[in-house]
C-alpha positions as CSV (number, residue, x, y, z in Angstrom):
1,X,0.4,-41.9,34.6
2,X,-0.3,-38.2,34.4
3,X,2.6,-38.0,32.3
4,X,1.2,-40.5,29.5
5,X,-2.8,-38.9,29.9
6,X,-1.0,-35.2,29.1
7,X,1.3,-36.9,26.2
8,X,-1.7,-38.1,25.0
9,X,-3.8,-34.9,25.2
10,X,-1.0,-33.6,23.3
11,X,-1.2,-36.0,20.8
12,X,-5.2,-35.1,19.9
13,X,-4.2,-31.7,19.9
14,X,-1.9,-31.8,17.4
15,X,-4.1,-33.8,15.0
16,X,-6.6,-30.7,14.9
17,X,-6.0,-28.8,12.2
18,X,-4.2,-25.7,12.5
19,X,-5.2,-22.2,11.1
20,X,-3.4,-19.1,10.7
21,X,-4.2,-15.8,12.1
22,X,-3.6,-12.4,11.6
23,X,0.1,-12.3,12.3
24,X,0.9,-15.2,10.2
25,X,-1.1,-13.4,7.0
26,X,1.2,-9.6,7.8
27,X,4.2,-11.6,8.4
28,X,3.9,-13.5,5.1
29,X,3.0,-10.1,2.9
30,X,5.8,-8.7,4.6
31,X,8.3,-10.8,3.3
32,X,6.5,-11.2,-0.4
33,X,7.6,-7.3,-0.3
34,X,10.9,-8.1,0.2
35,X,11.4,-10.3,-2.5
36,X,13.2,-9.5,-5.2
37,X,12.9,-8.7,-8.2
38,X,9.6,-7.2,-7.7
39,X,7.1,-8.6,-9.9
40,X,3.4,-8.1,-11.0
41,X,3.0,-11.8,-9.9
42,X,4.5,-11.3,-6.4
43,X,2.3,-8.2,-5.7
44,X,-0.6,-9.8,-6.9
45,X,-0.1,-12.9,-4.6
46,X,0.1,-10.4,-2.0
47,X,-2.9,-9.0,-2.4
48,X,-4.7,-12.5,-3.0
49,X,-3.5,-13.2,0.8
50,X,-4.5,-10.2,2.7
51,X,-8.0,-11.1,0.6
52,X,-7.6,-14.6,2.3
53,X,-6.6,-13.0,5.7
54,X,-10.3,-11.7,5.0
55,X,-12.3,-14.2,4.2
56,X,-11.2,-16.2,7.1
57,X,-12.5,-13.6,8.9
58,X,-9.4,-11.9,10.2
59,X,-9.5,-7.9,9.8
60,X,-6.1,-6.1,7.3
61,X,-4.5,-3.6,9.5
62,X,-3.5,-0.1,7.8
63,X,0.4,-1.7,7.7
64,X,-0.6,-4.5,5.9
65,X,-2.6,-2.6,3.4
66,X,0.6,-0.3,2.7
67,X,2.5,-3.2,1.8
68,X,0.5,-4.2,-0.6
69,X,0.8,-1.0,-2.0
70,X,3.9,-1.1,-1.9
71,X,4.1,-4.4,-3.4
72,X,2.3,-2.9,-6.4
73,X,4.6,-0.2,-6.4
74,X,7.7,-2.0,-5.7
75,X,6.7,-4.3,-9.3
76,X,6.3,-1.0,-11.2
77,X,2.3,-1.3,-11.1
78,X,1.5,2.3,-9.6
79,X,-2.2,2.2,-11.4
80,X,-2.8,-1.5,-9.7
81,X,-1.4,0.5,-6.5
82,X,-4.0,2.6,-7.3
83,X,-6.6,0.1,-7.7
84,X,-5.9,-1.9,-4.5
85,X,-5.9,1.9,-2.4
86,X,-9.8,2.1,-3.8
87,X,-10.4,-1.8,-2.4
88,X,-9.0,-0.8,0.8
89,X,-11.0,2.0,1.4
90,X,-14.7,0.0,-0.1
91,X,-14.2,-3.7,0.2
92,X,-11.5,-3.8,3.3
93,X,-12.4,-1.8,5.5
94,X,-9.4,0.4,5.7
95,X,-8.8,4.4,5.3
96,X,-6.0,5.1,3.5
97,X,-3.0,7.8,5.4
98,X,-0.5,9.7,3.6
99,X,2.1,6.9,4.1
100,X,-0.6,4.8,1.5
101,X,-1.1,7.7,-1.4
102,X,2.9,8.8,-0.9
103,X,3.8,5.1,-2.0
104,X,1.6,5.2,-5.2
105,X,2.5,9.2,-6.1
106,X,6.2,8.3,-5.9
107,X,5.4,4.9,-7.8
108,X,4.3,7.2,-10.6
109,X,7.2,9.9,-9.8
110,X,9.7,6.9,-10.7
111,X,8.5,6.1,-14.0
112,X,8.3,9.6,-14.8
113,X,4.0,9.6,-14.8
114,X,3.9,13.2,-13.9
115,X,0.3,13.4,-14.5
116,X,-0.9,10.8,-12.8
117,X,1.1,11.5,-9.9
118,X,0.0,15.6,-10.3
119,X,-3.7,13.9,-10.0
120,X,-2.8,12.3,-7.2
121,X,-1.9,15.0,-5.0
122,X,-3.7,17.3,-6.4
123,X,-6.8,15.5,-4.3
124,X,-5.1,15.4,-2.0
125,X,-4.7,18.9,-2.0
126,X,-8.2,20.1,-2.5
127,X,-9.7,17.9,-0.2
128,X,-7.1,19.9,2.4
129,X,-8.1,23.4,1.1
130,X,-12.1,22.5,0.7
131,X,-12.7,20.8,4.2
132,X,-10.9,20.8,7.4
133,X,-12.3,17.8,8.1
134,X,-11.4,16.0,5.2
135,X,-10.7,12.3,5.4
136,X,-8.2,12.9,2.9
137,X,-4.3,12.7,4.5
138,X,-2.1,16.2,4.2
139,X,0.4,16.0,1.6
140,X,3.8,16.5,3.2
141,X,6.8,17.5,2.4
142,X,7.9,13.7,0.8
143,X,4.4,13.9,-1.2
144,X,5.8,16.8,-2.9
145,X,9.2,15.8,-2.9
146,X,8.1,13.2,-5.1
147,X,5.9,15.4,-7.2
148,X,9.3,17.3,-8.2
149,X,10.6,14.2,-9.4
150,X,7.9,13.0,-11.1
151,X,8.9,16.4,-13.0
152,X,12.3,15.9,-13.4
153,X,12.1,13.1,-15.5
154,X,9.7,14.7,-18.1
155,X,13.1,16.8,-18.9
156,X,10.9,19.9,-20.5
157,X,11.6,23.7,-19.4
158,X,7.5,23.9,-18.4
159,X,7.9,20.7,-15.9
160,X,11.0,22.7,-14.5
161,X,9.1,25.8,-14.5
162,X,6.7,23.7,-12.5
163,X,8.9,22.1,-10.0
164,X,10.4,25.5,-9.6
165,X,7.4,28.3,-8.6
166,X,6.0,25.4,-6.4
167,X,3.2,24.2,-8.6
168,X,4.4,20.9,-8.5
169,X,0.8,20.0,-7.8
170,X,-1.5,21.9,-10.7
C-alpha cells in the first residue's frame, strides 16, 4: 500500500514540467565549443543560450563566459569575441580575466589582425601602468606571446623589428 501511494507520488512528479539549471546551460555551451568545424552559427547559438541561462534567471559564471569567447574565437569571429567580452562586462554581470582578453588577442594573432590585437593589449597595458588598481587583467607572458604572432604573420621587417625590441604591444 505504501509502495503504490509512493509509485504514485512518483508518477505526479514526473508530470511537472522540468527546467534546466545552471549546470545543464555550461554543460551544453561546453560541448557547442567542441564542435567542429567551428562556425559563426555554433558560436552564436552559444551565446543565445548563456542569454537564456539568464533570462531564466540563472547567473553565467566567468567559465561559461570564456567559452563563448572562445566559441567566437574558435569560428574565426575575434571582433564578435570582442563584442560578447563588452556584453559580459554591461549586460551579464561578469568581469572579464586575462584568460577572456588572451582568447580574443590570439583570435586576432591567428588571422594575422596585428592591429587589433596591438589594441587589445595595449589596454591592457595602460590600464596596468596608469592604476594599480585597475580592473583590467595583467597581460602575461601568453598575451604577448600571442602579440608576437599576430606579427609574424604580417611578414614585414617593421613587424619583426617590433616583435624583436619588445614593442610587441605599441
Amino acid at each position: 500500500s505504501s509502495d503504490l501511494r509512493q509509485r504514485c507520488r512518483h508518477s505526479e512528479d514526473s508530470k511537472k514540467e522540468t527546467k534546466p539549471d545552471a549546470i545543464c546551460y555550461r554543460t551544453i555551451i561546453g560541448c557547442l565549443s567542441k564542435i567542429e568545424p567551428h562556425t559563426e552559427t555554433t558560436a552564436r547559438q552559444a551565446e543565445v543560450l548563456l542569454e537564456k541561462m539568464k533570462s531564466m534567471g540563472h547567473s553565467p559564471n566567468l567559465k561559461t563566459c570564456n567559452t563563448v569567447l572562445n566559441c567566437w574565437a574558435k569560428a574565426n569571429c575575434p571582433s564578435k569575441a570582442r563584442d560578447a567580452l563588452e556584453r559580459m562586462k554591461t549586460s551579464w554581470g561578469v568581469l572579464p580575466d586575462i584568460v577572456s582578453y588572451n582568447t580574443i588577442i590570439h583570435a586576432y594573432a591567428r588571422l594575422g589582425k596585428a592591429d587589433e590585437a596591438s589594441e587589445l593589449l595595449e589596454m591592457l597595458v595602460a590600464a596596468n601602468v596608469n592604476s594599480r588598481n585597475s580592473s583590467l587583467p595583467t597581460p602575461t607572458k601568453y598575451t604577448f606571446a600571442s602579440m608576437i604572432l599576430a606579427l609574424s604573420k604580417q611578414k614585414t621587417i617593421q613587424a619583426a623589428e617590433r616583435a624583436e625590441i619588445g614593442r610587441a604591444h605599441v
